[in-house]
C-alpha positions in Angstrom: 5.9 2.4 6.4 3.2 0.0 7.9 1.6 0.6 11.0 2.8 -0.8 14.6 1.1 -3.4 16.8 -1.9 -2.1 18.6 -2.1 -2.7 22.6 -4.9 -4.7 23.5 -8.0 -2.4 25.0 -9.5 -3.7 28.3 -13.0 -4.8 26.8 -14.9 -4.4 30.1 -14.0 -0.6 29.8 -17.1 1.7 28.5 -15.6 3.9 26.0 -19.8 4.5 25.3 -19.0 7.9 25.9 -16.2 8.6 23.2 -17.2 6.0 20.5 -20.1 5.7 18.3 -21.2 3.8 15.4 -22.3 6.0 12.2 -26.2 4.9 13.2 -25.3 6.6 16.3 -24.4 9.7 15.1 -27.2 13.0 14.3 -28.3 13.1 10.4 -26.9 15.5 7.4 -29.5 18.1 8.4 -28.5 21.4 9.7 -31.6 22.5 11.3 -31.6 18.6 12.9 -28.1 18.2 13.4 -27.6 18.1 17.6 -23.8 18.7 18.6 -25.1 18.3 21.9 -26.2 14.2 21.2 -22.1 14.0 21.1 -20.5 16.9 23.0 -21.5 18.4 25.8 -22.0 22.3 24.3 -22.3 23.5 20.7 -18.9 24.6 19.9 -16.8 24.6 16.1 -16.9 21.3 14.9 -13.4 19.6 13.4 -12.9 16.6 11.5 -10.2 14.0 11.3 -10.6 11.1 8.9 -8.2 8.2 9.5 -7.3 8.8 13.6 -4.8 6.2 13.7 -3.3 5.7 17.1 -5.1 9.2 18.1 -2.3 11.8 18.8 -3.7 14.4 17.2 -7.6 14.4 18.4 -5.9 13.7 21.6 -3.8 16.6 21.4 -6.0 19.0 19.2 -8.9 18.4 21.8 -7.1 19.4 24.9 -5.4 22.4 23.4 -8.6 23.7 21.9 -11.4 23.0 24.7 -13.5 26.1 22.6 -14.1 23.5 19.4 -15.3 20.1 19.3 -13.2 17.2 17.6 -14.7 14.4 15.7 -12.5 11.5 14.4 -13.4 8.6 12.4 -11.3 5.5 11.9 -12.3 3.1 10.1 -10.1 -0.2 11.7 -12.2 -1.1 15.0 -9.1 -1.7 17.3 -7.4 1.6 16.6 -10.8 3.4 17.1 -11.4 1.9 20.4 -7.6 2.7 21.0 -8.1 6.3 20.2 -11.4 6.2 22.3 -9.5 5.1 25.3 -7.0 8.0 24.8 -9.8 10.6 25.1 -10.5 9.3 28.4 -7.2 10.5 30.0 -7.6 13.2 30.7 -11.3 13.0 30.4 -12.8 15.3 28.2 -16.3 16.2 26.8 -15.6 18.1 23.4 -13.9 14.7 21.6 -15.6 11.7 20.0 -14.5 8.9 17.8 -16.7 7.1 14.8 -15.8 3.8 14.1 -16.9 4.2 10.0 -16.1 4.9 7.1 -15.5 8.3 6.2 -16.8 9.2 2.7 -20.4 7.9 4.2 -20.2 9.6 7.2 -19.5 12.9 5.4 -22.3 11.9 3.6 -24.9 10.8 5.6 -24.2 12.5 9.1 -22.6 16.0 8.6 -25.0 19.1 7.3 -23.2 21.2 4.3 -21.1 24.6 5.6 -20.7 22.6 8.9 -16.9 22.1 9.5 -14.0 24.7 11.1 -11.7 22.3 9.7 -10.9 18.9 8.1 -7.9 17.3 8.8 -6.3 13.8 6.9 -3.2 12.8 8.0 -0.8 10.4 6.0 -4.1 8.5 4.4 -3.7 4.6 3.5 -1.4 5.1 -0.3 -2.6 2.5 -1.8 0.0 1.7 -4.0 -1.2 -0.1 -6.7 -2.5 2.1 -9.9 -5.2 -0.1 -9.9 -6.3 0.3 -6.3 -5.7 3.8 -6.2 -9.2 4.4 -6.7 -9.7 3.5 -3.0 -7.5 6.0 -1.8 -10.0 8.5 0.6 -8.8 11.7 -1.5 -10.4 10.8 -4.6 -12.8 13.3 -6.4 -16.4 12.6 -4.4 -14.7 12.8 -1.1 -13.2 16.2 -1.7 -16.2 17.7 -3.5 -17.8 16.5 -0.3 -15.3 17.9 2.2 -15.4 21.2 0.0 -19.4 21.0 0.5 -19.0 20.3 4.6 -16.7 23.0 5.1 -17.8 26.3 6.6 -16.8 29.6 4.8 -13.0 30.3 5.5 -13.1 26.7 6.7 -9.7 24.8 6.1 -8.5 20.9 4.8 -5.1 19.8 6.5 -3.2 17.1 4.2 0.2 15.8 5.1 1.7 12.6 3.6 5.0 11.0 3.2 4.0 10.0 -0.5 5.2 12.4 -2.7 3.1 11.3 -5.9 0.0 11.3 -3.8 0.2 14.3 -2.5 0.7 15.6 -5.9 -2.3 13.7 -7.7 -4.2 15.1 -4.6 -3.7 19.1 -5.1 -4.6 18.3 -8.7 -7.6 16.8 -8.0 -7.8 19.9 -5.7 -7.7 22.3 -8.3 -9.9 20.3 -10.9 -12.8 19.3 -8.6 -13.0 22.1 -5.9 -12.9 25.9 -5.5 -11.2 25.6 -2.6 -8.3 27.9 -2.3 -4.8 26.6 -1.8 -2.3 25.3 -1.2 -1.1 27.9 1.6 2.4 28.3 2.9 2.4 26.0 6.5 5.4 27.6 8.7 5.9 24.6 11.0 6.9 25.1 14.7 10.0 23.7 16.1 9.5 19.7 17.5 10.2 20.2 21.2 8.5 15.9 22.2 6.3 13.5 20.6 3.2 15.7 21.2 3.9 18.3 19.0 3.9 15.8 15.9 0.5 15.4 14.4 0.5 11.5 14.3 2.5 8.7 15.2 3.7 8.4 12.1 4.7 11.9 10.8 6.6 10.8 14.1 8.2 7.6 12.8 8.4 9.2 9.3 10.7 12.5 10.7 13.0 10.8 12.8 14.0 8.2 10.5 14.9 11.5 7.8 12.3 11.4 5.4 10.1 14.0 4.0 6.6 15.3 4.9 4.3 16.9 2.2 1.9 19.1 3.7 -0.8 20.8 2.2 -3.4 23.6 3.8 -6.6 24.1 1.9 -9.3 26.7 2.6 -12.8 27.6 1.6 -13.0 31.5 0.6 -16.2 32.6 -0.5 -16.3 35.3 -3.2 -17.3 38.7 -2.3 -20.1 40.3 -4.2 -18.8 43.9 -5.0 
């Protein structure tokens, strides 16, 4: 299902605040890495890769004002359209990162930093061949594994039933993380209790959603 139309994002609005370029962003180094350079106080820090059109930072950010939400998107216009979202209602404990996320997971967050990742119906790529594109491959999830806190958690949900497969056995085979965990999913009341736009689009037209919860449990020395 491809994506809608974006609304056009007054350019003479400063979104400086709530988007940032990768340069912009601290380095991979925990005794360097400032929270407060993008939030305003040093709270849990969640990932999204692939923001979309923004519901869930949007949402995730207001409901939880005690953790901080980073999201990267890696399509300018739907990063300065999720920017503009963080704006209303203002808040100080969201940012987007126009980037790309593998290098940004790299380069700019410290290992055992993350409360929680979170990848949300992810570009398929359909072709075999181009599958190797696809953001779950092997390197990003040893590195999301390597980012995530102890008892830290990776959300997956897709609409693709072979990738979400292919992805909880490249799970198994390239991480130790822990998985996948039974997801008891609360009643849909309106459009903001779906996590995206399109596990929106996806539900009401009928079709399934594959959803996967991942944690990091470290072993107990006995």
């Amino acid at each position: 299902m491809p994506r809608c139309a974006v609304k056009t994002i007054d350019p003479s609005i400063d979104l400086s605040a709530v988007l940032k370029m990768p340069e912009e962003l601290p380095v991979s180094d925990l005794l360097a890495w400032n929270s407060q350079v993008l939030f305003s106080r040093i709270l849990p820090l969640e990932l999204e890769i692939g923001s979309g059109k923004g519901l869930f930072i949007n949402r995730a950010s207001v409901q939880n004002p005690n953790h901080n939400f980073l999201g990267i998107e890696i399509s300018k216009k739907y990063a300065r359209l999720c920017a503009a979202r963080l704006q209303s209602p203002p808040r100080s404990n969201a940012v987007m990162v126009c980037g790309d996320a593998f290098l940004v997971l790299k380069n700019h967050i410290p290992a055992g930093f993350l409360a929680a990742v979170h990848v949300y119906f992810p570009d398929p790529w359909w072709k075999r061949a181009h599958r190797k594109r696809r953001i779950l491959r092997p390197e990003v999830l040893q590195l999301i594994e390597n980012r995530l806190a102890s008892g830290g958690s990776l959300h997956f949900r897709t609409d693709v039933e072979e990738y979400f497969l292919s992805t909880l056995d490249l799970l198994k085979q390239y991480t130790p993380l822990q998985g996948p965990f039974e997801i008891i999913e609360p009643e849909t009341k309106n459009d903001s209790d779906y996590r995206t736009h399109f596990e929106r689009r996806t539900r009401l037209h009928g079709k399934p959603v594959f959803i996967a919860e991942f944690r990091k449990i470290s072993a107990i020395n006995v």
